[in-house]
KEKE-3310 file (N, C-alpha, C; in steps of 0.2 Angstrom, whole numbers, plus 5000, padded with zeros to 4 digits):
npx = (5001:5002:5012:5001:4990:4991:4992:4979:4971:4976:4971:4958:4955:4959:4949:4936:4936:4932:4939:4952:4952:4939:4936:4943:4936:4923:4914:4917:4931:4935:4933:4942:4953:4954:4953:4965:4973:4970:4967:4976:4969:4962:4973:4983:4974:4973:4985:4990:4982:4985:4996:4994:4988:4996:5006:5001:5003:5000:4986:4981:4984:4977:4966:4966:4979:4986:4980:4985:4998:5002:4997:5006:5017:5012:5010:5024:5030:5035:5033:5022:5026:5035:5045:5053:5057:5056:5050:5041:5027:5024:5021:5015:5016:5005:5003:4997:5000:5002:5005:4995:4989:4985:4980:4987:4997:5000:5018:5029:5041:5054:5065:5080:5083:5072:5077:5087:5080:5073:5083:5089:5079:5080:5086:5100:5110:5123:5127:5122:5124:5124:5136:5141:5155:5169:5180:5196:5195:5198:5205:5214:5218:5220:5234:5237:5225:5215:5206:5195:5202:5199:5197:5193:5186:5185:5181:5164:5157:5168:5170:5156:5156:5164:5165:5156:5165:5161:5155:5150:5145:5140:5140:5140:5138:5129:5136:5151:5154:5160:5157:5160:5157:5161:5158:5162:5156:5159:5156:5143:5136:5135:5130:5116:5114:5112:5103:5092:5079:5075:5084:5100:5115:5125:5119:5118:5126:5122:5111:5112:5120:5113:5106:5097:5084:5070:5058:5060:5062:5053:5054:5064:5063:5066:5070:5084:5090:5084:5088:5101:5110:5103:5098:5108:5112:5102:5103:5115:5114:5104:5112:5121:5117:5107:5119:5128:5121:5112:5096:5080:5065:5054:5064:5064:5053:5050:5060:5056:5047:5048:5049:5037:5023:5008:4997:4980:4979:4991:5002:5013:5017:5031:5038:5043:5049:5044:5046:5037:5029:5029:5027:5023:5008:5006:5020:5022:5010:5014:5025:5022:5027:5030:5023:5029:5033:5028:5036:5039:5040:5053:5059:5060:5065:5074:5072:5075:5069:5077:5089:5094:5099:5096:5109:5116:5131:5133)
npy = (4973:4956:4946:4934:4941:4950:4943:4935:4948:4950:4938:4941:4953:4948:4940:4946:4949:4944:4931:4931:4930:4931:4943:4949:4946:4955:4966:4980:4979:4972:4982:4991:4986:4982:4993:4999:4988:4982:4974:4962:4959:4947:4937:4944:4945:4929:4928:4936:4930:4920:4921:4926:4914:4906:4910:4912:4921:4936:4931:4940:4953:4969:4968:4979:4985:4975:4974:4986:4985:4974:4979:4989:4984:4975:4988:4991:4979:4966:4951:4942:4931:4926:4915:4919:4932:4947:4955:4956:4954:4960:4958:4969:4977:4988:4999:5006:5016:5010:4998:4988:4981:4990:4986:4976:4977:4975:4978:4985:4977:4979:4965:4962:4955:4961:4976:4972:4969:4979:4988:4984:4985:4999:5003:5005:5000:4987:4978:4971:4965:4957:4948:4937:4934:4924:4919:4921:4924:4939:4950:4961:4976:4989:4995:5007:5011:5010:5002:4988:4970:4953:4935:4926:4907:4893:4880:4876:4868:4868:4881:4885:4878:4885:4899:4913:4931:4943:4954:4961:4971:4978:4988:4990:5002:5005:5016:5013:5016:5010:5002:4994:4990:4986:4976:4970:4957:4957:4971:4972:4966:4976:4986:4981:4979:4994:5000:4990:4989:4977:4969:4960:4964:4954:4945:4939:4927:4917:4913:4909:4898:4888:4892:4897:4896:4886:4892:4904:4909:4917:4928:4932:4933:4943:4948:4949:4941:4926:4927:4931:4933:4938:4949:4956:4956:4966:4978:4981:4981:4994:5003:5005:5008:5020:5027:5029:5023:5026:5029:5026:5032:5026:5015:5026:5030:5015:5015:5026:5020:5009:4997:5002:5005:5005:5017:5022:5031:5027:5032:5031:5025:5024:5012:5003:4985:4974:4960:4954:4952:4940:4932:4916:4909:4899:4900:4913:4913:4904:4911:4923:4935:4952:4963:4971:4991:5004:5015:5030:5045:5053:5045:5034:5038:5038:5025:5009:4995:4984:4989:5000:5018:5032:5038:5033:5022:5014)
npz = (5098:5094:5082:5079:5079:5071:5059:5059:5055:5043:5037:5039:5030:5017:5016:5016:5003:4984:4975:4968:4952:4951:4954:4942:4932:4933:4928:4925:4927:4918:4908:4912:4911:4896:4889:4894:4889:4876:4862:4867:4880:4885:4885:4896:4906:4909:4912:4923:4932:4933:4939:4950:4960:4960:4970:4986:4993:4988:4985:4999:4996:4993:4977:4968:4968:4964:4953:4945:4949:4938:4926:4923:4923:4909:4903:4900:4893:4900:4908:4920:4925:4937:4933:4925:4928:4926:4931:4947:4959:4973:4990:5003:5019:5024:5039:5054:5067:5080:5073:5069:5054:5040:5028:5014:5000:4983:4980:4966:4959:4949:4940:4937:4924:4918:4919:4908:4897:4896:4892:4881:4872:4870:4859:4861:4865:4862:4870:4885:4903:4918:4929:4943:4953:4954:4967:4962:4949:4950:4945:4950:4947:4930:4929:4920:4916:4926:4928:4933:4930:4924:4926:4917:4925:4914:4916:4919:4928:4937:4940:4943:4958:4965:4979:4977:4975:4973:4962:4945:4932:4915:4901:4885:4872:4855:4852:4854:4866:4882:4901:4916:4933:4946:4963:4977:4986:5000:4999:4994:5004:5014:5009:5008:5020:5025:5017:5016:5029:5032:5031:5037:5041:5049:5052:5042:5035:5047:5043:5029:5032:5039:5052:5060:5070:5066:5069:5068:5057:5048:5051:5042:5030:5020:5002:5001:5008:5006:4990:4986:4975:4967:4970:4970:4958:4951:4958:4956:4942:4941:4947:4938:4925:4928:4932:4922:4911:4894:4896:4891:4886:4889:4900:4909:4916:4921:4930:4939:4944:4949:4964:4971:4976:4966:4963:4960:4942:4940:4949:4957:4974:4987:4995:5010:5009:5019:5031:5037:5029:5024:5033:5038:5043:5055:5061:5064:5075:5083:5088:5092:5088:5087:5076:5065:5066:5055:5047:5048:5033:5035:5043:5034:5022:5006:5002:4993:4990:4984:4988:4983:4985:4974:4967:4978:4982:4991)
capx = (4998:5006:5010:4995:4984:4992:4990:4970:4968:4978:4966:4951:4955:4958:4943:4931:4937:4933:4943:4956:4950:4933:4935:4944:4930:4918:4913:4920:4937:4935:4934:4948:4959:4951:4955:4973:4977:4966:4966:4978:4967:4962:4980:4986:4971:4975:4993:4990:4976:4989:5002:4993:4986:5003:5007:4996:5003:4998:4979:4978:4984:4974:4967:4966:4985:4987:4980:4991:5003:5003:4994:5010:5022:5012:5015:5032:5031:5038:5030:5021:5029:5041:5051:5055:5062:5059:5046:5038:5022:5028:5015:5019:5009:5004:5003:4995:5006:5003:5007:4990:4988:4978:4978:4990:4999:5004:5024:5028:5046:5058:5071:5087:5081:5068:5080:5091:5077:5071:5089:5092:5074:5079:5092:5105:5116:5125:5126:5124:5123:5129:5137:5145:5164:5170:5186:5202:5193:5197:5214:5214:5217:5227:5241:5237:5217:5212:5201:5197:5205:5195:5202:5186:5187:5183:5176:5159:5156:5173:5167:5151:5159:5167:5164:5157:5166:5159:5148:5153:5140:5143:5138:5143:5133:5130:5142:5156:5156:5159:5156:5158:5156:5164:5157:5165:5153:5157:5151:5136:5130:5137:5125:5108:5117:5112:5098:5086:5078:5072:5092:5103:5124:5128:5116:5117:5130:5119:5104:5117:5122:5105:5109:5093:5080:5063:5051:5062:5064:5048:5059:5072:5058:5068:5076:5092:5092:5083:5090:5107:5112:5097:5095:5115:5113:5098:5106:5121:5111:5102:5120:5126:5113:5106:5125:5132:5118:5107:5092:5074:5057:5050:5065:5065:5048:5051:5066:5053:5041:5052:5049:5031:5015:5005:4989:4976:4983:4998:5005:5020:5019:5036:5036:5050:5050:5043:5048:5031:5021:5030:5028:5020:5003:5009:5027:5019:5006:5019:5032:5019:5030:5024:5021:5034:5029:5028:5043:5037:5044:5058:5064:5060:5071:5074:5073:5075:5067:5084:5095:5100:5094:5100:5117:5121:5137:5134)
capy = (4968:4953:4942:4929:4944:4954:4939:4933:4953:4950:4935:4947:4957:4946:4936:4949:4954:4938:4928:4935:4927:4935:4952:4950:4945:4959:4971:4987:4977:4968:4986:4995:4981:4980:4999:4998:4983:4982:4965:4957:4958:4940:4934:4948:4942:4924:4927:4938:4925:4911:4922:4925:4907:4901:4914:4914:4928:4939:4931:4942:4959:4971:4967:4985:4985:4969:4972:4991:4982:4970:4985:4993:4977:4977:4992:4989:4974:4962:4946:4944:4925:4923:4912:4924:4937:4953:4959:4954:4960:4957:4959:4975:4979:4995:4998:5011:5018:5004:4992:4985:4979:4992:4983:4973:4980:4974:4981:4983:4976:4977:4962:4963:4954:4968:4979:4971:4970:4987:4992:4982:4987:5006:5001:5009:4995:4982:4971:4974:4960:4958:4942:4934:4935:4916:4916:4918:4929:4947:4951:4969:4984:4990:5001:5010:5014:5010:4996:4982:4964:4948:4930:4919:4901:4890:4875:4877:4864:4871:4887:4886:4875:4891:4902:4920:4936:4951:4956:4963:4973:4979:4985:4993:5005:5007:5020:5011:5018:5003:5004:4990:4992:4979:4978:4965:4955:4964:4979:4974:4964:4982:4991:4977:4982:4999:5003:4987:4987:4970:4965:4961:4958:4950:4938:4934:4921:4911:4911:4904:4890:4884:4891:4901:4891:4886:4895:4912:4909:4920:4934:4932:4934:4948:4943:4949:4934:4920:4928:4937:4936:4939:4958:4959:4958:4970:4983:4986:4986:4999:5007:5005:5009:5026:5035:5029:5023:5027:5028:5026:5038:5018:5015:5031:5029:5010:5018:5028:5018:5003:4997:5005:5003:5008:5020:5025:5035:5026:5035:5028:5026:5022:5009:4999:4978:4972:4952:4951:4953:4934:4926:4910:4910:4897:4903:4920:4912:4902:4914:4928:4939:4959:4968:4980:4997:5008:5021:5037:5045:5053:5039:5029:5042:5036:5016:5006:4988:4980:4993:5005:5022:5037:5039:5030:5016:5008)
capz = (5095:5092:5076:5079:5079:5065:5054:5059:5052:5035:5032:5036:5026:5011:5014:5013:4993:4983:4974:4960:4944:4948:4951:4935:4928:4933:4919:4927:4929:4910:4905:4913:4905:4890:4889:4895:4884:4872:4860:4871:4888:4887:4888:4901:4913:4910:4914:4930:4936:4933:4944:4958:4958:4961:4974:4991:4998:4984:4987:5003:4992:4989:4971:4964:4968:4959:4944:4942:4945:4932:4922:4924:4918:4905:4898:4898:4889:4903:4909:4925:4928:4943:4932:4920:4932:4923:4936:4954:4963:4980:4995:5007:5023:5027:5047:5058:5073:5085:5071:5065:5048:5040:5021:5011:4995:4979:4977:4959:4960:4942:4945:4936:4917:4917:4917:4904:4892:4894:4892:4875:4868:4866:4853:4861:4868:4858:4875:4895:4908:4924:4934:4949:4951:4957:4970:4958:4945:4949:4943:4950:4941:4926:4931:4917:4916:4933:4927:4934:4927:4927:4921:4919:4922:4908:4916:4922:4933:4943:4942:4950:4964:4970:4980:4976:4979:4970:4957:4939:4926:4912:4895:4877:4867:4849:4848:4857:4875:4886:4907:4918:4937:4949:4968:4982:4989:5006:4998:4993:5010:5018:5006:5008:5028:5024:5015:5018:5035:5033:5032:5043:5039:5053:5054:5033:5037:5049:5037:5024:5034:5041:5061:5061:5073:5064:5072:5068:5048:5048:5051:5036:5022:5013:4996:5001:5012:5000:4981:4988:4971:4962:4970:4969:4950:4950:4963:4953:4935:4942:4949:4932:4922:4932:4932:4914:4904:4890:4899:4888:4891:4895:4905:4917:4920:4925:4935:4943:4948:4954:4970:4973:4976:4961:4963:4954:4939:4940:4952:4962:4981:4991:5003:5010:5010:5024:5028:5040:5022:5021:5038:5040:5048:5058:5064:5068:5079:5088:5090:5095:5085:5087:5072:5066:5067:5051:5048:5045:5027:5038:5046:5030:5018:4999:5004:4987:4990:4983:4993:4980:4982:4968:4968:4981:4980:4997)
cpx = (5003:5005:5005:4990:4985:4991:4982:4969:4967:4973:4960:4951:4956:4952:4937:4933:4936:4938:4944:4953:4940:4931:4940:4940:4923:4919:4916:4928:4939:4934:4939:4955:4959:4955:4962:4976:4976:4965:4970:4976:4966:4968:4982:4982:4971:4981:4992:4985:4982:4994:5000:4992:4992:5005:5003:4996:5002:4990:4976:4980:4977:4971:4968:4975:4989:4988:4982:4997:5006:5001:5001:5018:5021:5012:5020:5033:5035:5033:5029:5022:5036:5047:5055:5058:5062:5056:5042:5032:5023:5024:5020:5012:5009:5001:5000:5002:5007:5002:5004:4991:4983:4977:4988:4992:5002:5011:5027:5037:5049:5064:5076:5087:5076:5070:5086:5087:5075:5077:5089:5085:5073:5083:5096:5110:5117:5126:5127:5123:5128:5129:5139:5153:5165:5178:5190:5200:5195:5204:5215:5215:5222:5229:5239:5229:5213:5209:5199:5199:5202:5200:5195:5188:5183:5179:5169:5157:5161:5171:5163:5153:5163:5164:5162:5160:5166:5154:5151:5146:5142:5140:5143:5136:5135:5135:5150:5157:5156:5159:5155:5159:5155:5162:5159:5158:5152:5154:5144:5132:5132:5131:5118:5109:5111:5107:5093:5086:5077:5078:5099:5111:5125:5125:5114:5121:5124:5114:5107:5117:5117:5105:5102:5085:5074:5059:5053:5064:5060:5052:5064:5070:5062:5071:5082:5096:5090:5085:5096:5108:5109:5096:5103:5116:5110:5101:5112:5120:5108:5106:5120:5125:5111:5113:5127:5128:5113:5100:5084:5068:5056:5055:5066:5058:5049:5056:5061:5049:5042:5050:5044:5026:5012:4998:4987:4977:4987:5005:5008:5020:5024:5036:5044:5047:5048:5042:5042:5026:5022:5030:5021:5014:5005:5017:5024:5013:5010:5024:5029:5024:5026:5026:5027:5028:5032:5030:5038:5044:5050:5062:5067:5066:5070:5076:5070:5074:5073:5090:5099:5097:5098:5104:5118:5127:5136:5140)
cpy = (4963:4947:4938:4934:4949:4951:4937:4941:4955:4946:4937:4951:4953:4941:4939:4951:4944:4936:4932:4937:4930:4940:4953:4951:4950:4964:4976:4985:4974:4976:4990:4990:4980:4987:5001:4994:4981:4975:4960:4957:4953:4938:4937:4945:4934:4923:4930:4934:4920:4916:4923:4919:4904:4906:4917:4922:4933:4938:4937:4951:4961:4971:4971:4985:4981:4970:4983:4989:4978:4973:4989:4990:4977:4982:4994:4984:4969:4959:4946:4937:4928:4919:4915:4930:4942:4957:4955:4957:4959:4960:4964:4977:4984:4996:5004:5009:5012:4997:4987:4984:4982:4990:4981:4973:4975:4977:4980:4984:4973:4973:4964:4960:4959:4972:4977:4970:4975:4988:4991:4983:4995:5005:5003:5005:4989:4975:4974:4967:4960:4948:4939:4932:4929:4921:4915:4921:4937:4947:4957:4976:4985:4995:5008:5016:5016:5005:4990:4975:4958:4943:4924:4912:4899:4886:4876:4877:4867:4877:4889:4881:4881:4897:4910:4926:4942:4948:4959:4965:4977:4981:4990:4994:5005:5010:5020:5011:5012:5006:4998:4993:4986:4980:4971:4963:4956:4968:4978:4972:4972:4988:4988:4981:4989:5001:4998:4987:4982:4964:4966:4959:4955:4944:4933:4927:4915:4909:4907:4895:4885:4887:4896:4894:4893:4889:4902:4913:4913:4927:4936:4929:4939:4942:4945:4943:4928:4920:4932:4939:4940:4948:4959:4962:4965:4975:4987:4985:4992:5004:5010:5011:5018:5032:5033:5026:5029:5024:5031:5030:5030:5015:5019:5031:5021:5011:5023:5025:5009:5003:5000:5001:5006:5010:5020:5028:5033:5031:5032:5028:5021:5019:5005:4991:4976:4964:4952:4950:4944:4929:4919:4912:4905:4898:4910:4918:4908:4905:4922:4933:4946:4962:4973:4985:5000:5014:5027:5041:5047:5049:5035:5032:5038:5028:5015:4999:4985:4985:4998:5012:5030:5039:5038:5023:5011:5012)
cpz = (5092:5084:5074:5077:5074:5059:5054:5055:5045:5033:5034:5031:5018:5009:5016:5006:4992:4979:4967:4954:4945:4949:4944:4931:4927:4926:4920:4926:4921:4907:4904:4910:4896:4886:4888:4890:4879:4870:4865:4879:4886:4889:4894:4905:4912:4913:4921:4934:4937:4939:4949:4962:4961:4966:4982:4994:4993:4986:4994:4999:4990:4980:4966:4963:4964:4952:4941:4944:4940:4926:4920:4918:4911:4897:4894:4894:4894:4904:4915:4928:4931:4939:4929:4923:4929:4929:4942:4958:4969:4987:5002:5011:5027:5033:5048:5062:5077:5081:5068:5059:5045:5031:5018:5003:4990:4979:4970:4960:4952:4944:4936:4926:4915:4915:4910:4897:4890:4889:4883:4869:4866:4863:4855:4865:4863:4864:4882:4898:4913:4928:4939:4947:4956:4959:4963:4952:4943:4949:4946:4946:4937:4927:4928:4917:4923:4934:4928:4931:4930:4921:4923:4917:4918:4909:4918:4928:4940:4944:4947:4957:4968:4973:4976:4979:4979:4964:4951:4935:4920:4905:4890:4874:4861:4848:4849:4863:4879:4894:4911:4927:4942:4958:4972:4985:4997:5004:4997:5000:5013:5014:5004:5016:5029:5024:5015:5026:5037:5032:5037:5042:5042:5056:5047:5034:5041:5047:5033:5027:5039:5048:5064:5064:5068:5063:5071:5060:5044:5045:5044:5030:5018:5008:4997:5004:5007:4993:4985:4981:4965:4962:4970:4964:4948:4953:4959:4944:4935:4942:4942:4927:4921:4931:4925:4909:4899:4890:4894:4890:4893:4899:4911:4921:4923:4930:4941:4948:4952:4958:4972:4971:4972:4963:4957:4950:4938:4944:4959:4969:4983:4994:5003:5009:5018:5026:5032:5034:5022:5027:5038:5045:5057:5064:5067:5074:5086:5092:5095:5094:5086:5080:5069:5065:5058:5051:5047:5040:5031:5038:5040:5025:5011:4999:4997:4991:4988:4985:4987:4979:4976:4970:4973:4980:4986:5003)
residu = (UNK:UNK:UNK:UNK:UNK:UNK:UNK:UNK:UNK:UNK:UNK:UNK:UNK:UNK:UNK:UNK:UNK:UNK:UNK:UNK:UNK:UNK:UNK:UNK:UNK:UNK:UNK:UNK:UNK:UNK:UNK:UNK:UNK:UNK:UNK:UNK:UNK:UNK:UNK:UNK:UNK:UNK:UNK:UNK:UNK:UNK:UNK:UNK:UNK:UNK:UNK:UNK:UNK:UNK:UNK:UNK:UNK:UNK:UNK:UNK:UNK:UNK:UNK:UNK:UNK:UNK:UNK:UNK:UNK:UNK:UNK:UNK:UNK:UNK:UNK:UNK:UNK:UNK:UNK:UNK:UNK:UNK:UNK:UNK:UNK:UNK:UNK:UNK:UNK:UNK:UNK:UNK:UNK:UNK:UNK:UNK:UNK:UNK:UNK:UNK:UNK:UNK:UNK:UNK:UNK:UNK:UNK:UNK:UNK:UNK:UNK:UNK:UNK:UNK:UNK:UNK:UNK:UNK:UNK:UNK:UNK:UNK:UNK:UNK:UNK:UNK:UNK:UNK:UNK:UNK:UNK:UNK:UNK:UNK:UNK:UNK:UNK:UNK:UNK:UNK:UNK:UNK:UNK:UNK:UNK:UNK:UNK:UNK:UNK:UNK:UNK:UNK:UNK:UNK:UNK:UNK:UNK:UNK:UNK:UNK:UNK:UNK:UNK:UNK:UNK:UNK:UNK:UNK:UNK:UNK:UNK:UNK:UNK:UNK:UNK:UNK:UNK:UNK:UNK:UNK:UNK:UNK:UNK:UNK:UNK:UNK:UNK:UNK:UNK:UNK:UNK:UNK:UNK:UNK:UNK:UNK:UNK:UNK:UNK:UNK:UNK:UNK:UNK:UNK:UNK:UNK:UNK:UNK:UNK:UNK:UNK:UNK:UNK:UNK:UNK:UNK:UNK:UNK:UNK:UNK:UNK:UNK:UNK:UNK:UNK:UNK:UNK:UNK:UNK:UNK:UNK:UNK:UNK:UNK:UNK:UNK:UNK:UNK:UNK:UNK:UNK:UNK:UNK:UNK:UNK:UNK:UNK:UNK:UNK:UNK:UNK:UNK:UNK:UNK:UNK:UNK:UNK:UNK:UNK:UNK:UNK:UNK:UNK:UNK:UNK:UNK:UNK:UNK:UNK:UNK:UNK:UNK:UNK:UNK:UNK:UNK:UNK:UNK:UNK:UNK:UNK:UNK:UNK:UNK:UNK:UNK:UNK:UNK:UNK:UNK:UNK:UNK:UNK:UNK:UNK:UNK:UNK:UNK:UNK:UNK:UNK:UNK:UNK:UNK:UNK:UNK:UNK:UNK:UNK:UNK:UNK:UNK:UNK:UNK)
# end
């Protein structure tokens, strides 16, 4: 089956469900929110109408998936806007064997402020954050501790003009314990390498520099490719966080339920990233792209949507 035909079936599928903002509206659906969120259901269904709204590719997601995943956010106390970065619903298409499109998933994806709100909402850290290390920053190690030595420049404007060449996270608890955790920019494209399917090392570079023909940009929807740094930051708070932090009941269950599809019950299903949820109907119809096929759990193993799966370092 190829891309042209795997696309005409996502927009059957989302154009028998009607539109967002009025299955929100139905009374069974104004119930189960009302239930869940009580006096703040007006706002929460304003604010996930406005997020899908501004999101098409979301419009072809299932909407029960939708709205447990914004059911789930909100739980947590994070915001279901894109611009705000705490969390993402992020469209995922679940296949049969020969690669059909048998329905289109919300993925309940925590990015990297998410986790740093969580973090700072169980009272147990006086500061965590993580950022990009510029060319001429990393001092290496102290002889004595092992630890690594950074020398940040001052200017800004010079700063951000330089390249990046790693990643730094980092925080301190109330009771003093500090933990920062420094990764080479090699290492992280070597562990997107690794554990995203939908990434490729050796082809990051000619995405960067524009060498990727037009009609083939369809392909190289992951965010490891369009956000490098945005899942860099998230991948190694998660790192961080998971081996050395003071991890909250509200943050282990958002630890848990990362990166999934949320059921009925709130019950987490695994899925990986898959960059066709983001191809252009256009470019798939031109390029007559096929289908990926859908791993089975095997193949697919402990895949983390931003590449980081427990206890791994890359």
């Amino acid at each position: 089956m190829n891309g042209a035909v795997a696309t005409t079936n996502q927009r059957q599928l989302s154009n028998n469900q009607p539109k967002f903002s009025v299955f929100m509206n139905q009374e069974q659906i104004k119930g189960i929110v009302s239930l869940a969120v009580g006096k703040n259901a007006q706002r929460f269904t304003a604010s996930i109408i406005s997020a899908v709204s501004t999101s098409p590719a979301l419009e072809k997601c299932t909407q029960r998936s939708i709205l447990s995943g914004a059911l789930l956010g909100e739980s947590l106390g994070l915001s279901p806007s894109p611009q705000l970065g705490q969390y993402y619903l992020v469209p995922f298409d679940k296949r049969d064997r020969q690669g059909n499109v048998i329905e289109t998933n919300a993925q309940f994806v925590l990015g990297a402020k998410g986790y740093k709100q969580l973090a700072m909402r169980s009272g147990q850290y006086l500061d965590i954050d993580v950022l990009e290390i510029k060319e001429g920053e990393y001092k290496g190690r102290d002889k004595l501790t092992g630890k690594q030595m950074f020398e940040f420049i001052e200017n800004d404007d010079e700063r951000d003009a330089l390249p990046t060449v790693g990643y730094m996270a980092y925080f301190e608890l109330l009771n003093g314990f500090r933990k920062q955790v420094y990764w080479t920019k090699a290492k992280m494209i070597k562990h997107a390498d690794t554990y995203s399917p939908a990434f490729h090392a050796d082809k990051y570079d000619d995405y960067v520099n524009g060498k990727i023909p037009k009609n083939e940009l369809y392909k190289y929807s992951s965010f490891w490719y369009k956000n490098f740094d945005e899942m860099a930051f998230k991948t190694l708070l998660r790192h961080l966080i998971s081996q050395w932090g003071v991890m909250s009941i509200e943050m282990q269950d958002a630890f848990v339920r990362d990166n999934a599809v949320i059921k009925e019950g709130g019950v987490p299903e695994y899925v990986e990233y898959d960059e066709a949820a983001f191809a252009e109907p256009a470019q798939a119809a031109e390029t007559g792209a096929p289908a990926a096929e859908q791993p089975t759990p095997e193949e697919q193993g402990e895949f983390d949507f931003f590449g980081d799966t427990d206890g791994a370092e890359g």
